[in-house]
N, C-alpha and C positions, 0 to 999 in steps of 0.2 A: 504494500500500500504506500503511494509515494505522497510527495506532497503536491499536492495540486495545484495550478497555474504559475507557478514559480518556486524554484530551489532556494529556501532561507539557511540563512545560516545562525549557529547560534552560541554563544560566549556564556560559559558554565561558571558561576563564584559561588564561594558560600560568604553570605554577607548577617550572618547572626551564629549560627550554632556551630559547634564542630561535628562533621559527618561521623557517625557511631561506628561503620565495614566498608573499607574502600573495596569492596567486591560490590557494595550494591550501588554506591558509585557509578563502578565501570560497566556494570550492568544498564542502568538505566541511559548511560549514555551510547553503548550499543544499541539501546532501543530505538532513540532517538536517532541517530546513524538509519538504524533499517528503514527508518521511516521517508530516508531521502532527506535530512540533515547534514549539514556541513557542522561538526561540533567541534570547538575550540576549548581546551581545560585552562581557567585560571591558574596558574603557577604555586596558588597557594590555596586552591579550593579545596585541597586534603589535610590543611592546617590545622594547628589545635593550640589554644591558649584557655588553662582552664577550663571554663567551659565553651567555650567560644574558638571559632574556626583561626582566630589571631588577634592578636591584641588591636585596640581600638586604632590603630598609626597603620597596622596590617592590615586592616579589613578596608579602612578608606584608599588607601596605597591599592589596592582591587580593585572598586570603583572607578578609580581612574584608571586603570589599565581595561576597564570595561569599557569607560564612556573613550577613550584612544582607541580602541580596534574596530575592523569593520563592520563584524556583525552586527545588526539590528535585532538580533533582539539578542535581550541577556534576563538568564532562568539562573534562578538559585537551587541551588543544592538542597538546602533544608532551610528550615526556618528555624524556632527555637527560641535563641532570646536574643537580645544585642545590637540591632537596629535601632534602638530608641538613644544610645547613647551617643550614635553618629550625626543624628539628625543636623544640629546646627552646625557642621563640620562641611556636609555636603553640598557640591556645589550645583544647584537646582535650575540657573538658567543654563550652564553647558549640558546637563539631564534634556532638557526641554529644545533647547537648540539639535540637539542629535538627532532627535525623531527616534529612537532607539526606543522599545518596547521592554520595558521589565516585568517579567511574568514570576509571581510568587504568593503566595496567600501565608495564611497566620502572622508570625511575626511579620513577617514583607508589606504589612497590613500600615508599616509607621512610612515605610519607603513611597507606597502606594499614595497616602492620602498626605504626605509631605508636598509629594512632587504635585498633587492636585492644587492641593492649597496655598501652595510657593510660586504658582508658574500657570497653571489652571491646564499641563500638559497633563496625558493620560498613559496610563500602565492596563496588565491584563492581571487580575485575581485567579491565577488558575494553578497548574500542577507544579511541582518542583522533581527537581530527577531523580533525587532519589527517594523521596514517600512516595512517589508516582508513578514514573518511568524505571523504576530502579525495583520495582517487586517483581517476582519470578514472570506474569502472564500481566500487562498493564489492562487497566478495565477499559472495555472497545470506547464504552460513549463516553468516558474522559479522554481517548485519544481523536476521535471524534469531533469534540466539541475545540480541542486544542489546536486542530488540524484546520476547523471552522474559523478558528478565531485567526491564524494563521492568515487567510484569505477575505478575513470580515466577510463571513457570512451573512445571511441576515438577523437569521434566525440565533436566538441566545440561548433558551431554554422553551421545555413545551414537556409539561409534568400534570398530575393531577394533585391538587391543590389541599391541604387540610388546613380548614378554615376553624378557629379558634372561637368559640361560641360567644358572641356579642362580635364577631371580629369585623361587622360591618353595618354601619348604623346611614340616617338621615335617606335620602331617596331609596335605597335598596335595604335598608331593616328590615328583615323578618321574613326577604326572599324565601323561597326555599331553593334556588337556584341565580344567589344572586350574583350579578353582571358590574364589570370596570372596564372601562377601555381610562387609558393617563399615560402621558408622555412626562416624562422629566429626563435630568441628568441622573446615570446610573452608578451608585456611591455605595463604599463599606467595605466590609469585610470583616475580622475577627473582632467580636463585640470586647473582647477587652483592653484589646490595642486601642480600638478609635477612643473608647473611654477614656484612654491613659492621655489621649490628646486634647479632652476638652480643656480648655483655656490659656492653649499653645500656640505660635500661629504654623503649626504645621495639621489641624482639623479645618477640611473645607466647609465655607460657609453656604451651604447647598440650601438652597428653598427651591421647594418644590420638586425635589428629586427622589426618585428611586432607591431606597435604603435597602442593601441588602446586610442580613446578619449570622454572623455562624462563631460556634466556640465549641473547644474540646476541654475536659478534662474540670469542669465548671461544674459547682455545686447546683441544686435549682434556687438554692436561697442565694447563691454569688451572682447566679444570672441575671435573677430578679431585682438585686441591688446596682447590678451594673444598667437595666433596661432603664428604674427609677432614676439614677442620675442624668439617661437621655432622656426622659421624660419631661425633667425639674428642670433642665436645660433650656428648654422647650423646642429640642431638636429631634422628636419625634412629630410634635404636631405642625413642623415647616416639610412637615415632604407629602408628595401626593400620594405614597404607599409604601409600606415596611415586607420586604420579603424574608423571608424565617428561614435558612439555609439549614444543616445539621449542626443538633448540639449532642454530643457524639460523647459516652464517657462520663458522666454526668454522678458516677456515684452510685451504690448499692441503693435501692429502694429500703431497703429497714433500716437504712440510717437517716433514712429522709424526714421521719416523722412524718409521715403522711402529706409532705409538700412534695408534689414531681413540676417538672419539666413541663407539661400542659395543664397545669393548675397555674404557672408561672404565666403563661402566655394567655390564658383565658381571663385572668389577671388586668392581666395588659391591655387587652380588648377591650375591657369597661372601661380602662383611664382613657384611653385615645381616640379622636373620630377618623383620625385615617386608617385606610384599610389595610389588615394585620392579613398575609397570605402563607402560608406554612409550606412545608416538602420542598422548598427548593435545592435540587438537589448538590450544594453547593456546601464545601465547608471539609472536615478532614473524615473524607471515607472517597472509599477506592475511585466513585463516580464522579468525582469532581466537577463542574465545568468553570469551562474562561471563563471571565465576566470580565468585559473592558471598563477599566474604573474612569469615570470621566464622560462616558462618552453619552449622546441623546439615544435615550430608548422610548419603548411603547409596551407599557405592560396593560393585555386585556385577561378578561377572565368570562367565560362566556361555557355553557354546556359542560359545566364539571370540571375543565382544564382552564390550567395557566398560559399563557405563553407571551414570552419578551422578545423582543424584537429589535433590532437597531431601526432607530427615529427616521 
């Protein structure tokens, strides 16, 4: 399976964590190769400082050797932690000036909505090569949707939707099939990174945009206190619609005391009047898809299904 209408090439860093098996590494970037990739290794995307792929002078020292070479686009390795520390270090107009596409989700989550909020340029929210491309059989409709975004598709997502009871109020209340069509700019990504940026200027000031959300490894009482800070923010009720990606990991149910993960989001439905859309299948599980952070889409919901679209 090649890449379609043109051979991209692509620049491998680890710009947060340090990779755990340089065999799933070389894996994932073999993957990437079959697929009809030109793959270029960062010199230092096998690093390790701590916990961290290299110390904070290393990791920027990458960057620039990513935004200096030719590929267009540059995919990280892993995510992790460590991103947040480089933020005001990085230099966001030559990011913006390259045209150069950085594809990573979780922590990449501070890199993603920096460069949004610094430059108003755009990234892709999608796989990394080694949680992604780097397991033994990669999952079709995450290579799929990566190979779409590759080509800017049109189409983004088209899933069926689990709607969070109260999750839709004013004209369509009480549907039993109820209907969206909304255009905005398509924004997010891991609900505790963007929290970590409210009142930094690297969180973009989006109204009226498309909110996507996804977290791993989050309590439902941690989730619910991070939804409540965008809430009090009042940066849930400036977008025309919140999309619910996976919250994946979330903790044993008998340690919940009887609070889960859709008691959290049904929750949520009562405080907000924009529309709360659930299953996107977005966030850390095999299916991943792109989502181009920045860019105008069109989310309807019509006949049971979701589906987003580029504007």
């Amino acid at each position: 399976m090649g890449v379609e209408h043109r051979s991209r090439a692509i620049y491998v860093m680890s710009p947060a964590g340090a990779i755990r098996d340089p065999a799933v590494l070389e894996r994932g970037v073999a993957h990437l190769r079959a697929l009809g990739f030109t793959v270029t290794l960062d010199p230092a995307a096998a690093g390790r400082y701590q916990r961290f792929s290299g110390t904070d002078e290393e990791r920027l020292a990458a960057f620039e050797r990513a935004l200096a070479q030719p590929a267009d686009i540059v995919m990280a390795t892993r995510g992790g932690y460590g991103l947040s520390r480089l933020l005001p270090r990085l230099d966001w107009a030559a990011w913006a000036a390259s045209g150069k596409r950085f594809v990573g989700y979780s922590d990449c989550t501070a890199f993603s909505l920096g460069l949004l909020a610094q430059t108003g340029a755009g990234s892709d929210a999608g796989p990394m090569v080694c949680s992604d491309f780097g397991v033994q059989t990669p999952d079709p409709g995450m290579t799929a949707s990566f190979l779409g975004a590759v080509r800017q598709a049109q189409v983004l997502a088209d899933f069926v939707p689990e709607l969070p009871a109260g999750a839709f109020r004013g004209d369509i209340a009480g549907a039993d099939s109820p209907e969206l069509d909304c255009s905005g700019m398509l924004w997010g990504g891991n609900l505790a990174l963007l929290v970590s940026l409210i009142g930094t200027p690297y969180l973009p000031a989006v109204q009226g945009g498309i909110l996507f959300l996804e977290d791993v490894s989050e309590a439902p009482f941690r989730v619910e206190r991070m939804l409540s800070q965008l809430l009090h923010a009042g940066i849930l009720a400036r977008q025309k619609a919140i999309l619910l990606g996976r919250f994946t990991d979330s903790g044993h149910p008998d340690k919940q005391d009887g609070h889960d993960l859709v008691q959290v989001f049904e929750w949520l439905a009562r405080q907000v009047s924009t529309p709360l859309i659930g299953g996107l299948p977005h966030g850390h599980v095999p299916e991943i898809l792109t989502l181009p952070v920045g860019a105008q889409a069109r989310l309807t919901l019509q006949s049971g299904r979701a589906r987003l679209v580029r504007a």
